[in-house]
DSSP file (Angstrom, degrees, kcal/mol; ACC not computed):
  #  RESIDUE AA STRUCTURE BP1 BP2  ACC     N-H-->O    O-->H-N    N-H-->O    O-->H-N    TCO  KAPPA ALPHA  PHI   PSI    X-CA   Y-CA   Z-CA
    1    1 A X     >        0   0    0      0, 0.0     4,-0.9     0, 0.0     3,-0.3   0.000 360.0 360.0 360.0 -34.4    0.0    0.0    0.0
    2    2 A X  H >>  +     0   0    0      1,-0.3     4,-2.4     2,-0.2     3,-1.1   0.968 360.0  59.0 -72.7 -38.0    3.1    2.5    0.9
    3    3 A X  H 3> S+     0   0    0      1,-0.3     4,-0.6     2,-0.2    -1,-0.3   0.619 105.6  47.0 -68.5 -39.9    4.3    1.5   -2.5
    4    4 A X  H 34 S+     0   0    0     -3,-0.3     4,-0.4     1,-0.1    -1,-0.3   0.750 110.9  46.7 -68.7 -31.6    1.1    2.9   -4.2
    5    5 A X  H XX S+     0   0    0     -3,-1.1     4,-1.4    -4,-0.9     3,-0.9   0.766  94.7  75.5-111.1 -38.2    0.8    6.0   -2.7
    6    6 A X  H 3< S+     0   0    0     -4,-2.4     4,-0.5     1,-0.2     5,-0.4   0.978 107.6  41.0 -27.4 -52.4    4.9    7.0   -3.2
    7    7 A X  T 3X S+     0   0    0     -4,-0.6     4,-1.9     2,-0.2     3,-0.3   0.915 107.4  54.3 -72.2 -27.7    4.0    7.7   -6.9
    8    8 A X  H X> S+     0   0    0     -3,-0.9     3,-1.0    -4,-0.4     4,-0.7   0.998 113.4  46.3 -90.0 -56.3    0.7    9.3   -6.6
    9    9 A X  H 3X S+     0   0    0     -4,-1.4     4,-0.6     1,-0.3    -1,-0.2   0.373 114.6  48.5 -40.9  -1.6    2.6   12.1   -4.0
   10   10 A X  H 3> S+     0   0    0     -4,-0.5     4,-1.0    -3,-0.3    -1,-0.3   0.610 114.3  46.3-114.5 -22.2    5.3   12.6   -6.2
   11   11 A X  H <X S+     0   0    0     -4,-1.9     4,-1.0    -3,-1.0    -2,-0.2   0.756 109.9  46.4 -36.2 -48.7    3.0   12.9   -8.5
   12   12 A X  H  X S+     0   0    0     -4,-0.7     4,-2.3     2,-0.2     5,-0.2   0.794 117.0  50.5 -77.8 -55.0    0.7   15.2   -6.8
   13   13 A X  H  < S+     0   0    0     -4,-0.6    -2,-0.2     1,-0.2    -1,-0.1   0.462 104.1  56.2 -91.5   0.0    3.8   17.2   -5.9
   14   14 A X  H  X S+     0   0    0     -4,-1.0     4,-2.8     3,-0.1     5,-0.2   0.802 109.7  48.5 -54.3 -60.8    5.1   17.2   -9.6
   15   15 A X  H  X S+     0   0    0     -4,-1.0     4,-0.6     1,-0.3    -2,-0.2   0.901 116.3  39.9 -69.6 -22.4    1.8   18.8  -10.6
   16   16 A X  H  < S+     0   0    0     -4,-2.3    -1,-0.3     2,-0.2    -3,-0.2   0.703 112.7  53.4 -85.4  -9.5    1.8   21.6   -7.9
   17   17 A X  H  >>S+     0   0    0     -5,-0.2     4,-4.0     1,-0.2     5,-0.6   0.813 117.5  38.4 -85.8 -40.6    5.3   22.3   -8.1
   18   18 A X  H  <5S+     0   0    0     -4,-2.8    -2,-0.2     1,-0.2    -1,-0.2   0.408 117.3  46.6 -97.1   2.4    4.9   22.9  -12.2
   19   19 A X  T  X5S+     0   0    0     -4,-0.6     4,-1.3    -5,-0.2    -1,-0.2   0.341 116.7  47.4-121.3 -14.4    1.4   24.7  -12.2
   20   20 A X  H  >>S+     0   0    0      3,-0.1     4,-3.0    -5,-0.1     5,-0.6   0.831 116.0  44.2 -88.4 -31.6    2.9   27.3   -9.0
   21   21 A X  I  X>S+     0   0    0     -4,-4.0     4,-3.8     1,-0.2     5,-0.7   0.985 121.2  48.0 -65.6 -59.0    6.3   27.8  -11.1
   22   22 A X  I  ><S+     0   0    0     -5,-0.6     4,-1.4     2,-0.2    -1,-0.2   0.694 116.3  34.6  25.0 -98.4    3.5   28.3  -14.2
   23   23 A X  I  X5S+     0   0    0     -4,-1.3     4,-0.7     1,-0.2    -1,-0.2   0.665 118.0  52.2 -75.3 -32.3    1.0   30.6  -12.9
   24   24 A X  I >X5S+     0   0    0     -4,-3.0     4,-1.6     1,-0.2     3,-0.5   0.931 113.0  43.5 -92.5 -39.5    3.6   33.0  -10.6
   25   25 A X  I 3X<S+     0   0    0     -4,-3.8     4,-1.7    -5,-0.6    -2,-0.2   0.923 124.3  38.8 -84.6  -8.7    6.4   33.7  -13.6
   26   26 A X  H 3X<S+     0   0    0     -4,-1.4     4,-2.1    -5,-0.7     5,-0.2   0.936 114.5  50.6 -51.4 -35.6    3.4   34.3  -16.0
   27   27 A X  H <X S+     0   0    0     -4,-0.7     4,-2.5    -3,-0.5     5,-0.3   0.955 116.8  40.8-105.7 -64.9    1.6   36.0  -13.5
   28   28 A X  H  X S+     0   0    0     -4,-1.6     4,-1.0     2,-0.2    -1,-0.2   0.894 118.4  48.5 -44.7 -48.7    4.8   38.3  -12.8
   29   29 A X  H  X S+     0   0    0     -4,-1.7     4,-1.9    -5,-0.4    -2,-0.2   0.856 112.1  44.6 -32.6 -54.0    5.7   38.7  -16.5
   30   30 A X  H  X S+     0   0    0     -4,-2.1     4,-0.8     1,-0.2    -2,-0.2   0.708 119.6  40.6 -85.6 -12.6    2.5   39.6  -17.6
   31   31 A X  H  < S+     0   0    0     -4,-2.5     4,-0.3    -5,-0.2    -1,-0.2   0.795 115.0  55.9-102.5  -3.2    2.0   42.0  -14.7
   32   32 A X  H >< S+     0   0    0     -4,-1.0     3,-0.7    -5,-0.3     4,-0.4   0.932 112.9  41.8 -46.3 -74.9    5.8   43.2  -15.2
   33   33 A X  H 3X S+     0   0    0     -4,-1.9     4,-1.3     1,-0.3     5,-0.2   0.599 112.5  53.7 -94.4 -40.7    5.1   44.0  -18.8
   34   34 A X  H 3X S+     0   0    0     -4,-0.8     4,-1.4     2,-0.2    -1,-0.3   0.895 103.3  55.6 -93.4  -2.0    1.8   45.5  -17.9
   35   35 A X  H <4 S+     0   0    0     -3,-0.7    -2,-0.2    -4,-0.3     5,-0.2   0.738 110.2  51.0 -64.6 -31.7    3.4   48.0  -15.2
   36   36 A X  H  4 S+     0   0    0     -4,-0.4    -1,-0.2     2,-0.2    -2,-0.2   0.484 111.7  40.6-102.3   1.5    5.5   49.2  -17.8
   37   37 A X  H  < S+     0   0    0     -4,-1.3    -2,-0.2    -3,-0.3    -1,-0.2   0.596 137.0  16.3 -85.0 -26.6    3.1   49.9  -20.4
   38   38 A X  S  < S-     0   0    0     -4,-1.4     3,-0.3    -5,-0.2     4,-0.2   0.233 107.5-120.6-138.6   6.3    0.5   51.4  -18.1
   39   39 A X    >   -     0   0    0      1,-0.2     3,-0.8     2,-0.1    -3,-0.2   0.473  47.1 -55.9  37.4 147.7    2.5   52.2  -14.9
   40   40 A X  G >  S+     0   0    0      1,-0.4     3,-0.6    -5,-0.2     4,-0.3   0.170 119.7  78.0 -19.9 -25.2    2.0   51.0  -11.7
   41   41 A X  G >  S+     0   0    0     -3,-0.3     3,-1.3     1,-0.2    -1,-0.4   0.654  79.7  78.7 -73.8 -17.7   -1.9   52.3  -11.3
   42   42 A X  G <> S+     0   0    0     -3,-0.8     4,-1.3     1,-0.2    -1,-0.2   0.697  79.8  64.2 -71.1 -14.8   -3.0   49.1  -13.5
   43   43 A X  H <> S+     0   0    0     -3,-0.6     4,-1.0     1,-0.2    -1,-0.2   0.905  97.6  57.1 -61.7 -31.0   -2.6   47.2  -10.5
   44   44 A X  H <4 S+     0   0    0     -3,-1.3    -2,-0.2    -4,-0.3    -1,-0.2   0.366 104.4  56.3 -90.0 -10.0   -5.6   49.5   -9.4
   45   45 A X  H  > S+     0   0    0     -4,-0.3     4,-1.2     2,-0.1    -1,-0.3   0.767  97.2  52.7 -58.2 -48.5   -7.4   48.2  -12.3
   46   46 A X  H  < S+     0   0    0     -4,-1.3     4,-0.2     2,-0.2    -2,-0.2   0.785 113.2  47.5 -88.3 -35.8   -7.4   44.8  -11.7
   47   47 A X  T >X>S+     0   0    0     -4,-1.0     3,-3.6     1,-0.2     4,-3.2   0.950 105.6  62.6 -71.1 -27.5   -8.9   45.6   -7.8
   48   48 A X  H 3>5S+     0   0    0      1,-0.3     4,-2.4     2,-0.2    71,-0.2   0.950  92.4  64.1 -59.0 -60.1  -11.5   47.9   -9.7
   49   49 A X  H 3<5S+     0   0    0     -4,-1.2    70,-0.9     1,-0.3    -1,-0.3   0.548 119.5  23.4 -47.2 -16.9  -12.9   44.6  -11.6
   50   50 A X  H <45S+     0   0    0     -3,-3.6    -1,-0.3    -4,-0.2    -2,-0.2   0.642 131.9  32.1-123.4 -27.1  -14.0   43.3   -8.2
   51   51 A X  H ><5S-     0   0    0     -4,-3.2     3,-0.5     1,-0.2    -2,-0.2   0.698  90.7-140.2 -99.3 -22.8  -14.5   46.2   -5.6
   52   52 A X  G ><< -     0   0    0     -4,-2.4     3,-3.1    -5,-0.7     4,-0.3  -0.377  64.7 -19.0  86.0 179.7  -15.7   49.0   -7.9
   53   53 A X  G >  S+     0   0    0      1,-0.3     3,-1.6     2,-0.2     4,-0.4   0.620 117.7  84.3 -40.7 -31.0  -14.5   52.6   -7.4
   54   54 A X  G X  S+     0   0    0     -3,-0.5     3,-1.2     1,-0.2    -1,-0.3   0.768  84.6  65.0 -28.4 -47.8  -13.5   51.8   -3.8
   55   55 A X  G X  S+     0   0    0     -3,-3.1     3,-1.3     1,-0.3    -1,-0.2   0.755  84.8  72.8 -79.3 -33.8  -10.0   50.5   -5.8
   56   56 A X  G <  S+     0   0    0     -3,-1.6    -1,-0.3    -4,-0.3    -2,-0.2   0.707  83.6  72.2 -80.0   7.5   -9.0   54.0   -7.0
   57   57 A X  G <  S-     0   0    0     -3,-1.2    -1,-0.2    -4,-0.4    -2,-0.2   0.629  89.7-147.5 -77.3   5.0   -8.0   55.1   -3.7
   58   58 A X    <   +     0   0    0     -3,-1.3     3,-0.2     1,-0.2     4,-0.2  -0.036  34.8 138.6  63.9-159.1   -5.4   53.5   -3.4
   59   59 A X    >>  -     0   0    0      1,-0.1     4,-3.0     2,-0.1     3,-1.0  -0.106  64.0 -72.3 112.6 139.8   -3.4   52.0   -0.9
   60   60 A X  H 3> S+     0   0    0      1,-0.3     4,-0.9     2,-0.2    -1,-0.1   0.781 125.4  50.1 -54.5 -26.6   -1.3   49.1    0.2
   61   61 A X  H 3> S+     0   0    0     -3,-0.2     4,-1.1     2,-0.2    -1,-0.3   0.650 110.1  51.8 -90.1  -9.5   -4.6   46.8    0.5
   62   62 A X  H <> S+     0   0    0     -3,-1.0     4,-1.4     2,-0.2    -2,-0.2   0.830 112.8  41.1 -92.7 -37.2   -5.6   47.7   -2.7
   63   63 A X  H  X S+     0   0    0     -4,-3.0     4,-5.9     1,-0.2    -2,-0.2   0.917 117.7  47.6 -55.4 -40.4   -2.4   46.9   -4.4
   64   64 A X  H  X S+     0   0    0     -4,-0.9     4,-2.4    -5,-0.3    -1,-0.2   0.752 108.6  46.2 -85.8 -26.0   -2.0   44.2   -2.8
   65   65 A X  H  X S+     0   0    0     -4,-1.1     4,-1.2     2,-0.2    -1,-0.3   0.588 111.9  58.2-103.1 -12.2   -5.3   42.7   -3.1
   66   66 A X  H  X S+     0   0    0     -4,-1.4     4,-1.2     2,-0.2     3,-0.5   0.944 112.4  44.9 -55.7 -81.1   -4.8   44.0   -7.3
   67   67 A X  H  X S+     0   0    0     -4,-5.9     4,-1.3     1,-0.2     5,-0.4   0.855 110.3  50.5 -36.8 -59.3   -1.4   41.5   -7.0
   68   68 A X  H >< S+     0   0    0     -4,-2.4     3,-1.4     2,-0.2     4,-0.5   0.791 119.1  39.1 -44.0 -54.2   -3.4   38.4   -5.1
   69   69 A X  H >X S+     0   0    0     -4,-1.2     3,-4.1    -3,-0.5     4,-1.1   0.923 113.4  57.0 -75.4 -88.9   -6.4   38.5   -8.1
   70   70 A X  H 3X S+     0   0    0     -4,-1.2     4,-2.2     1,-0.4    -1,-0.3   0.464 116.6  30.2  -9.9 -55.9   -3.6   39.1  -10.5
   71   71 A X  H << S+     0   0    0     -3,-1.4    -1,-0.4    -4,-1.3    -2,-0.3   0.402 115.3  60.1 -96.8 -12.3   -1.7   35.6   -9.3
   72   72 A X  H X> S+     0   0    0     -3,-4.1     3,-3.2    -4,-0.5     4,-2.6   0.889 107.6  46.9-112.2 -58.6   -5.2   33.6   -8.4
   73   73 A X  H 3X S+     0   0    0     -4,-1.1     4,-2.1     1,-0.3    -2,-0.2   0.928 114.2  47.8 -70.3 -32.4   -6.3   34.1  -12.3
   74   74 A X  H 3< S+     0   0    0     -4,-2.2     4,-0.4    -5,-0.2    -1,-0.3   0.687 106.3  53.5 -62.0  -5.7   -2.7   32.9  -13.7
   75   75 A X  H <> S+     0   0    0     -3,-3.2     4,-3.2     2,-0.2     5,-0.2   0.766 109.6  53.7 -99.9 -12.0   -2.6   29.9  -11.6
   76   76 A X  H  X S+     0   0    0     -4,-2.6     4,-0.8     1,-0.2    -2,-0.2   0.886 115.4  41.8 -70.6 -30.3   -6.4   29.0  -13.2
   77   77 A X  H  X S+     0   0    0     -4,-2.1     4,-1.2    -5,-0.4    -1,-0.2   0.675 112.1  46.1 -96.7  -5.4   -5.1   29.3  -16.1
   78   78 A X  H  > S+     0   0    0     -4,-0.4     4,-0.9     2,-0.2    -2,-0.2   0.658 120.5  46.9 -96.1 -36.7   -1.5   27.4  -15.7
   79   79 A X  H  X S+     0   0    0     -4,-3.2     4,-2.5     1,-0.2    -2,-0.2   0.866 110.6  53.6 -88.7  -2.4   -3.7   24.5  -13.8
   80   80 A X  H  X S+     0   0    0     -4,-0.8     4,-1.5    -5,-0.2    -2,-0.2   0.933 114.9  40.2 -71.5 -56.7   -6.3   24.8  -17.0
   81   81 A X  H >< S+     0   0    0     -4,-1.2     3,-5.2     1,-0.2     4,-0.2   0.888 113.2  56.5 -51.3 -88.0   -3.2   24.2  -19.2
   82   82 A X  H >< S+     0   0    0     -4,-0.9     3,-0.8     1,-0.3    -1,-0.2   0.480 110.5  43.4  -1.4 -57.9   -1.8   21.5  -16.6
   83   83 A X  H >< S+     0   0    0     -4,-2.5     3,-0.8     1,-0.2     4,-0.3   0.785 116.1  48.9 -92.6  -3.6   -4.9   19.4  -16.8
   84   84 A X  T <X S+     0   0    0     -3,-5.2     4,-1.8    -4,-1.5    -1,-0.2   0.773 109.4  46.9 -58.6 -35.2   -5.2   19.8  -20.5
   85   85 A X  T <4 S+     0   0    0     -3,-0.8    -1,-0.3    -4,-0.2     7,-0.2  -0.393  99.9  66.6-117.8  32.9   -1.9   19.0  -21.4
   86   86 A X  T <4 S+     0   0    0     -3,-0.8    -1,-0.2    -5,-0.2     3,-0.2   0.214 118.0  34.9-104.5 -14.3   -2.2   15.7  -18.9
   87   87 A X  T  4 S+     0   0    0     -4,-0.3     2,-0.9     1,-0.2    -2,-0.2   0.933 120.0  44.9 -70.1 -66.4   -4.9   14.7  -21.9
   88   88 A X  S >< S-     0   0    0     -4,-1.8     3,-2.0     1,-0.1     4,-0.4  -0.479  70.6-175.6 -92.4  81.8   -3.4   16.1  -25.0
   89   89 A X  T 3> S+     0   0    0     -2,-0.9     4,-0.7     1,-0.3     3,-0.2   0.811  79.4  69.9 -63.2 -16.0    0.1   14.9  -24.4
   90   90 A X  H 3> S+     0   0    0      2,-0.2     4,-2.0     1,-0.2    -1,-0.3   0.701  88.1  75.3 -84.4 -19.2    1.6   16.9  -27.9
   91   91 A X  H <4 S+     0   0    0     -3,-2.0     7,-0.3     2,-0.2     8,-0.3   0.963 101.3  42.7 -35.0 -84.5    0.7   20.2  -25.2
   92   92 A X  H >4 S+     0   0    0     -4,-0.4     3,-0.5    -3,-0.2    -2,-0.2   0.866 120.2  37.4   5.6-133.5    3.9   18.9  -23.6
   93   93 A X  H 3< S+     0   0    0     -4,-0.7     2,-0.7     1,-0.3    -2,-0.2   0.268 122.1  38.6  -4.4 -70.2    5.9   18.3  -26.6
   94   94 A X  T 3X S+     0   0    0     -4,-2.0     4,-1.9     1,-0.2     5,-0.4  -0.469  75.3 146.9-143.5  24.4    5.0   21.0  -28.8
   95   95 A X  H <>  +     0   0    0     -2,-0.7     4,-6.0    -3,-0.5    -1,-0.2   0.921  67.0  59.4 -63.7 -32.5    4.9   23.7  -25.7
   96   96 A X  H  > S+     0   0    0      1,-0.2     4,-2.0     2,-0.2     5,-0.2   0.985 109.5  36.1 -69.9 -45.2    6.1   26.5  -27.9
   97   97 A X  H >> S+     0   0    0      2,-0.2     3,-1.9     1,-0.2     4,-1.6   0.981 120.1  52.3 -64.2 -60.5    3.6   26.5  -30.3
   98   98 A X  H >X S+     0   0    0     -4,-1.9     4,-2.2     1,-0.3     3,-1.7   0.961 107.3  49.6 -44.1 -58.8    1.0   25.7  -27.7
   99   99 A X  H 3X S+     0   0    0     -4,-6.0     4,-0.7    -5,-0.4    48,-0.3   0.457 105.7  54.7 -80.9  19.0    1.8   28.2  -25.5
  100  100 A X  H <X S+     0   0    0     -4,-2.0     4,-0.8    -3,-1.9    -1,-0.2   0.533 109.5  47.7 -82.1  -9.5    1.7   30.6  -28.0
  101  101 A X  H <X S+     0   0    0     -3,-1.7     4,-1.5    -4,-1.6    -2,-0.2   0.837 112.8  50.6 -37.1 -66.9   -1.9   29.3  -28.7
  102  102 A X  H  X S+     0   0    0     -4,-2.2     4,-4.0     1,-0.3     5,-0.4   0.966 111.4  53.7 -52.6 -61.3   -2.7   29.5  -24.6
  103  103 A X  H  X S+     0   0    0     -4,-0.7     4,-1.6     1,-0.3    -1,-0.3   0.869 111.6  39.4 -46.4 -60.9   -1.4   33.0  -24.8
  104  104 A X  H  X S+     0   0    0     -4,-0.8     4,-1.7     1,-0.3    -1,-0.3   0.831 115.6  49.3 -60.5 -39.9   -3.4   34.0  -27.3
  105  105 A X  H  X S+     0   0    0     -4,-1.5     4,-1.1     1,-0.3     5,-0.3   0.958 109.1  53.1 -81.3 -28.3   -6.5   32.2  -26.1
  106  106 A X  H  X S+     0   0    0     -4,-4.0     4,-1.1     1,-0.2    -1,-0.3   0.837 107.2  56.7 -60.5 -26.3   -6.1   33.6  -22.3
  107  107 A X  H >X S+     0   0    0     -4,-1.6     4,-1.5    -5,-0.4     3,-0.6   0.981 109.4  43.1 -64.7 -49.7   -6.0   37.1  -24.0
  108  108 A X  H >X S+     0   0    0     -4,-1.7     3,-2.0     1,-0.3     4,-1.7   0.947 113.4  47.1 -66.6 -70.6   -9.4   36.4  -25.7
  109  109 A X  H 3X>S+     0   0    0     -4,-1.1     5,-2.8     1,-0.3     4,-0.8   0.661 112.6  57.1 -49.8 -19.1  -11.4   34.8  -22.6
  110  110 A X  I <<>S+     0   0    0     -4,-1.1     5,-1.8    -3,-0.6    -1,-0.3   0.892 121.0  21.8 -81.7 -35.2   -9.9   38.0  -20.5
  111  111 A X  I <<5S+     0   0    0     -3,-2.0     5,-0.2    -4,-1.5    -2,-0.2   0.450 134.2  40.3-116.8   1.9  -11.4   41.1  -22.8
  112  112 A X  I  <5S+     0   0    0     -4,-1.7    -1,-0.2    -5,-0.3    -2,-0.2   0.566 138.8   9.6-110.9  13.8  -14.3   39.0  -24.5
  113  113 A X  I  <5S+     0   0    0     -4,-0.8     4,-0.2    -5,-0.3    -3,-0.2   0.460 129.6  33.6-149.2 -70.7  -15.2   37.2  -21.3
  114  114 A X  I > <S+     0   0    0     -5,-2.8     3,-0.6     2,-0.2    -4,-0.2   0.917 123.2  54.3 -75.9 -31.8  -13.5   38.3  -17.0
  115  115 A X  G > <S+     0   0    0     -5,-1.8     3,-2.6     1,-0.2     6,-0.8   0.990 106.5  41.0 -72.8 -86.3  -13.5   42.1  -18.5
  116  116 A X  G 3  S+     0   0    0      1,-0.3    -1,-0.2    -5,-0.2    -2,-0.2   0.275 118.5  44.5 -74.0  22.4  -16.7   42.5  -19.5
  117  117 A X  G <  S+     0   0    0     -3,-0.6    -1,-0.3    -4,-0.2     2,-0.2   0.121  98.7  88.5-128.8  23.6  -18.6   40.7  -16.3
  118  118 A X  S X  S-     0   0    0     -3,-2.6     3,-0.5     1,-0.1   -68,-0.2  -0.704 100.3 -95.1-113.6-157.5  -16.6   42.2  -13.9
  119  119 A X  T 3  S+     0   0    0    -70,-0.9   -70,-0.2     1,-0.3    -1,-0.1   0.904 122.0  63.6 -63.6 -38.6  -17.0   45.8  -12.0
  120  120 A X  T 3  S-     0   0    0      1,-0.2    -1,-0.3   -74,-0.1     3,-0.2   0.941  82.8-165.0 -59.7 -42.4  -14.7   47.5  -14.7
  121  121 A X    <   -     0   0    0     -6,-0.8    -5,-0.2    -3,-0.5    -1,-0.2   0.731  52.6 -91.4  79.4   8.9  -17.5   46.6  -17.6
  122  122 A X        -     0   0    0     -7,-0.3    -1,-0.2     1,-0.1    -6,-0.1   0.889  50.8-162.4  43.2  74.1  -14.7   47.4  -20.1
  123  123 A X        +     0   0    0     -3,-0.2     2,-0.2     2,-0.0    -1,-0.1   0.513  59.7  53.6 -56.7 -38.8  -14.8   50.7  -20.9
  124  124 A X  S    S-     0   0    0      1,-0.2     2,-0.2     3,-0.0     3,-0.0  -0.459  90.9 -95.2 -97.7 163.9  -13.1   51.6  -23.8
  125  125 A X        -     0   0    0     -2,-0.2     2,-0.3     1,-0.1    -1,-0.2  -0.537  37.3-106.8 -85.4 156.8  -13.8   49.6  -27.3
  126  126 A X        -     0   0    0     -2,-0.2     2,-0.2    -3,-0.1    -1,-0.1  -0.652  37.5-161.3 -96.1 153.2  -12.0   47.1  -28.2
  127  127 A X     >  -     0   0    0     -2,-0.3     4,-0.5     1,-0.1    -3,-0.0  -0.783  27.5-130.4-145.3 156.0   -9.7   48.1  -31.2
  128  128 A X  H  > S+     0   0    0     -2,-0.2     4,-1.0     2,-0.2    -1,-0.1   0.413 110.7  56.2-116.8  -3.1   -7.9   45.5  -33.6
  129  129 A X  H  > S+     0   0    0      3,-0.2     4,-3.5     2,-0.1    -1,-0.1   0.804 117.1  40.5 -59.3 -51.1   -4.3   47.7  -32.9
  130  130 A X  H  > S+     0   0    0      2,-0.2     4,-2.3     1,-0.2    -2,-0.2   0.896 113.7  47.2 -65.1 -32.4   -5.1   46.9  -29.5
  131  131 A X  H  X S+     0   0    0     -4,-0.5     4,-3.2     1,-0.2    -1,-0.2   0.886 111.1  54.5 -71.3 -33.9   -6.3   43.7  -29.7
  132  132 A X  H  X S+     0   0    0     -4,-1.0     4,-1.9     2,-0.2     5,-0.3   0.913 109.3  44.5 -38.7 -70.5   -3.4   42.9  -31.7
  133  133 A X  H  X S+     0   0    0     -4,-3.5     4,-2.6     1,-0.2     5,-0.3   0.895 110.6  55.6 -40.9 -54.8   -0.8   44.1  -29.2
  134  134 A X  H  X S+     0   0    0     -4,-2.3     4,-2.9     2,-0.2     5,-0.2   0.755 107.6  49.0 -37.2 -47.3   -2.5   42.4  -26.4
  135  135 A X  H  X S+     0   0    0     -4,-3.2     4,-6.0    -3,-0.2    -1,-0.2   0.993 114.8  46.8 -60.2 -54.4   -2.4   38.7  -28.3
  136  136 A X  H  X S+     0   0    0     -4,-1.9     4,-1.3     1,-0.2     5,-0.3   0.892 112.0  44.3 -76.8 -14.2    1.0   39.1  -29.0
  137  137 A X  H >X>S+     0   0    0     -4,-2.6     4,-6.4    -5,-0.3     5,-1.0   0.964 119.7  46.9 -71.7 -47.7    2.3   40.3  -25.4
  138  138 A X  I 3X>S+     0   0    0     -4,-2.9     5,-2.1    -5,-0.3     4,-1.1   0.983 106.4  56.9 -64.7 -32.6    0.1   37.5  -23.8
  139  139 A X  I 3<5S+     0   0    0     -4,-6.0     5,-0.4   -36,-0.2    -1,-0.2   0.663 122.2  23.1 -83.8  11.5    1.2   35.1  -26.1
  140  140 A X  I <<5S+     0   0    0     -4,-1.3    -1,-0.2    -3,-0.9    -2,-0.2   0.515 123.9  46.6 -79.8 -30.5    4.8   35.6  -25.1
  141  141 A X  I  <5S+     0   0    0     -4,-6.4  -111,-0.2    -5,-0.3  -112,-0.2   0.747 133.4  13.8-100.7 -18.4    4.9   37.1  -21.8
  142  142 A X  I  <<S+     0   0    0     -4,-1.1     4,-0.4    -5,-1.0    -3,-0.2   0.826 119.5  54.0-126.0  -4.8    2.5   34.7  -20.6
  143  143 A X  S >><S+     0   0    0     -5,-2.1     4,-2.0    -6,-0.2     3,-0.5   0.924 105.6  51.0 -32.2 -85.5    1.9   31.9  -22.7
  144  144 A X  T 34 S+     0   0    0     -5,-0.4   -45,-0.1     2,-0.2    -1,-0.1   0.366 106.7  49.6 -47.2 -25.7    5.3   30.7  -23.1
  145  145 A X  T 3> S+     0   0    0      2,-0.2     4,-0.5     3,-0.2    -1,-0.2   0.469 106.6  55.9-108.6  -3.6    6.3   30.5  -19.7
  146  146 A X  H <> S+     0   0    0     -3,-0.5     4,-1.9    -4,-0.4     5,-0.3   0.922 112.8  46.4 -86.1 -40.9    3.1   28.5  -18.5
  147  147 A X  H  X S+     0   0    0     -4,-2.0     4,-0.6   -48,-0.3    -3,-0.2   0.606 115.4  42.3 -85.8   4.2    4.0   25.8  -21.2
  148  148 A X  H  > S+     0   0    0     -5,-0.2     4,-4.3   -49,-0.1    -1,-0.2   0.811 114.4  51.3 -65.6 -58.9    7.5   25.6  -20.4
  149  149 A X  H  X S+     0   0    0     -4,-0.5     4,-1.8     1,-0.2     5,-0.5   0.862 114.1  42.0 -55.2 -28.6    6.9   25.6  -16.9
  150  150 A X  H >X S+     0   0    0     -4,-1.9     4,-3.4     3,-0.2     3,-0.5   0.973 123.5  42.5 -68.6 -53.6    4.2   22.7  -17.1
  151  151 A X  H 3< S+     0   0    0     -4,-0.6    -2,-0.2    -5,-0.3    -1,-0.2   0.824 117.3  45.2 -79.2 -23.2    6.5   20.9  -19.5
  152  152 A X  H 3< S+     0   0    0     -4,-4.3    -1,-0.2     1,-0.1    -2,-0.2   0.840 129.1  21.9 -64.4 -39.6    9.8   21.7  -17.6
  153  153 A X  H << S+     0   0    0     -4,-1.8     2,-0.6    -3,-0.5  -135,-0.2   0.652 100.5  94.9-129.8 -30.8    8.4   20.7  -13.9
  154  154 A X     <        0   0    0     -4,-3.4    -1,-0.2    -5,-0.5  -143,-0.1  -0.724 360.0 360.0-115.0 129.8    5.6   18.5  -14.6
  155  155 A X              0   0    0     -2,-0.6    -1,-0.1  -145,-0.2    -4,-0.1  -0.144 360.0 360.0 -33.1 360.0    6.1   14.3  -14.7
């Protein structure tokens, strides 16, 4: 019986180890990359999309609760890869091209999908310059480093 359960904990601790490295250097990239396009107030964005106006005052809990949301929706979407790519084994193999795929599709479900049902309502139109920039930054700055990380770290 100890002999059954060794593999399924190294297992276990394969997948959590390769879906936290994942979801936090996406999650740091992409919010790296967006600090320096939009400065440091986009953090105050991301709170606005669940608390409402409350989030532009600013503040260490507001930042901070900006970062946590920030990190909680890249690791859904690095353990969304993870259990995909435990199906689709060529995920794995193929990671660049997939996670320039991922990238792309986490850009769309965020501005056609978490944007417009949360507080923020998505304000500005969506523009095909913009949409454009947006595909390719996610699919590099965050894409690529959840399907490395999945393929690097997970068993």
């Amino acid at each position: 019986m100890i002999e059954q359960a060794a593999p399924q904990q190294m297992e276990t601790r394969n997948a959590l180890l390769a879906i936290g490295v994942a979801g936090l250097v996406g999650a740091a990239l992409d919010l790296l990359q967006a600090c320096i396009l939009a400065g440091h107030d986009i953090i105050l964005v991301i709170t606005y999309g669940l608390v409402g106006e409350r989030a532009l005052k600013g503040g260490f809990s507001n930042y901070a609760l900006g970062v946590l949301l920030h990190v909680i929706i890249s690791l859904i979407f690095a353990t969304f890869y993870y259990a995909v790519s435990r199906k689709l084994r060529f995920m794995t193999e193929y990671w660049f091209v997939c996670g320039l795929c991922f990238g792309a599709a986490v850009h769309l479900v965020m501005m056609l999908f978490v944007l417009p049902w949360s507080a923020l309502h998505q304000y500005d139109p969506i523009t095909i310059r913009g949409m454009r920039y947006g595909l390719l930054i996610h699919m590099i700055v965050f894409g690529l480093p959840v399907a490395y990380g999945i393929r690097r770290f997970a068993k």
